[in-house]
PLY file of the C-alpha trace (Angstrom):
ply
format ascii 1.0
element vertex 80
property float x
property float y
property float z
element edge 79
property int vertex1
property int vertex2
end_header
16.25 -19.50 -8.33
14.61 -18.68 -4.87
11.25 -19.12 -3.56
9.29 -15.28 -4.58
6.04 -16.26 -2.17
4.87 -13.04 -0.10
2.13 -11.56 1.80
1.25 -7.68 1.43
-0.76 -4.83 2.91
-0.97 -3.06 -0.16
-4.02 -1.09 0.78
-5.88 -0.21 4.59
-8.12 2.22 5.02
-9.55 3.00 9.06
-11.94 5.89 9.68
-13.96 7.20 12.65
-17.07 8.96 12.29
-17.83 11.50 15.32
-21.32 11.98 16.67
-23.58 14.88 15.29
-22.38 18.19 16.61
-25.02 21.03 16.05
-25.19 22.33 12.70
-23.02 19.47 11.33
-24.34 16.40 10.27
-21.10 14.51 9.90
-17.50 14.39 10.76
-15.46 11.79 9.53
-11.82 11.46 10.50
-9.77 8.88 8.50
-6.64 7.27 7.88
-4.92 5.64 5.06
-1.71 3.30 3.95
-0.31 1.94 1.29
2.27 -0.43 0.55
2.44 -0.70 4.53
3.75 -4.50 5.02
5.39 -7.09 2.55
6.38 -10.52 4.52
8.13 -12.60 2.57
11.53 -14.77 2.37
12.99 -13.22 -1.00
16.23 -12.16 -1.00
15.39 -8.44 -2.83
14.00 -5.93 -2.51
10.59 -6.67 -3.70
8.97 -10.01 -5.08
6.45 -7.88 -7.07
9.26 -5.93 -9.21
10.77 -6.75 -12.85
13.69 -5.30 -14.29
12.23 -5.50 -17.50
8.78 -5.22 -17.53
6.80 -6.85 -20.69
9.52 -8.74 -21.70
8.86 -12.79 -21.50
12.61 -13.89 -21.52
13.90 -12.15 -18.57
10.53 -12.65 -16.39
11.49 -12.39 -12.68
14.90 -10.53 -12.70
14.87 -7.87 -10.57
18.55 -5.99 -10.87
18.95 -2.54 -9.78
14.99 -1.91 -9.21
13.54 0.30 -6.35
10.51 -1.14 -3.63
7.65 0.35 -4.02
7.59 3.08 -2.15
4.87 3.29 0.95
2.50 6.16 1.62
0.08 7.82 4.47
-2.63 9.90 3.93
-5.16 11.43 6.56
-8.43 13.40 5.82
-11.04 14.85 7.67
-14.78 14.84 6.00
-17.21 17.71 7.32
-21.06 17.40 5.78
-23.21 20.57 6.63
0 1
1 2
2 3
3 4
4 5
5 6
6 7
7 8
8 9
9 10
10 11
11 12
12 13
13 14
14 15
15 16
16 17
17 18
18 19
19 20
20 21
21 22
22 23
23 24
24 25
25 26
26 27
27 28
28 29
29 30
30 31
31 32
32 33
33 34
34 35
35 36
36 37
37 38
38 39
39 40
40 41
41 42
42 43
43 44
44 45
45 46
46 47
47 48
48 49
49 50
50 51
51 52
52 53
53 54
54 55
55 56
56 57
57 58
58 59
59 60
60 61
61 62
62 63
63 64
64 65
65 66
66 67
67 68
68 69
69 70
70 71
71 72
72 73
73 74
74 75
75 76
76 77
77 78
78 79
């Protein structure tokens, strides 16, 4: 038994938008993350995880079960 307690970025968002530019009304340039931080004390890989889903004996056993994998995406947004 260990303490599961964390803290996570799970979703961030930051975007710019530029000044009007002739014939444009908008740009918007953006990034995004997910999944970017967990802080935590647990031992595994992931506090959030469970080997066996649904199942209400086993709750909290996390054997042989992946992080959750992190991910970027960036966009630009042009309005005419």
């Amino acid at each position: 038994m260990e303490d599961g307690s964390y803290l996570r970025c799970k979703n961030i968002t930051l975007g710019y938008t530029l000044p009007r530019i002739k014939g444009i009304q908008q740009i918007r340039v953006y990034v995004s993350a997910n999944n970017l931080f967990t802080i935590t004390n647990y031992s595994g890989f992931d506090p959030e995880v469970n080997t066996y889903g649904g199942s209400n004996t086993t709750v909290g056993v996390d054997n042989l079960v992946y992080p959750q994998a992190k991910s970027f995406l960036g966009g630009l947004q042009v309005t005419f």
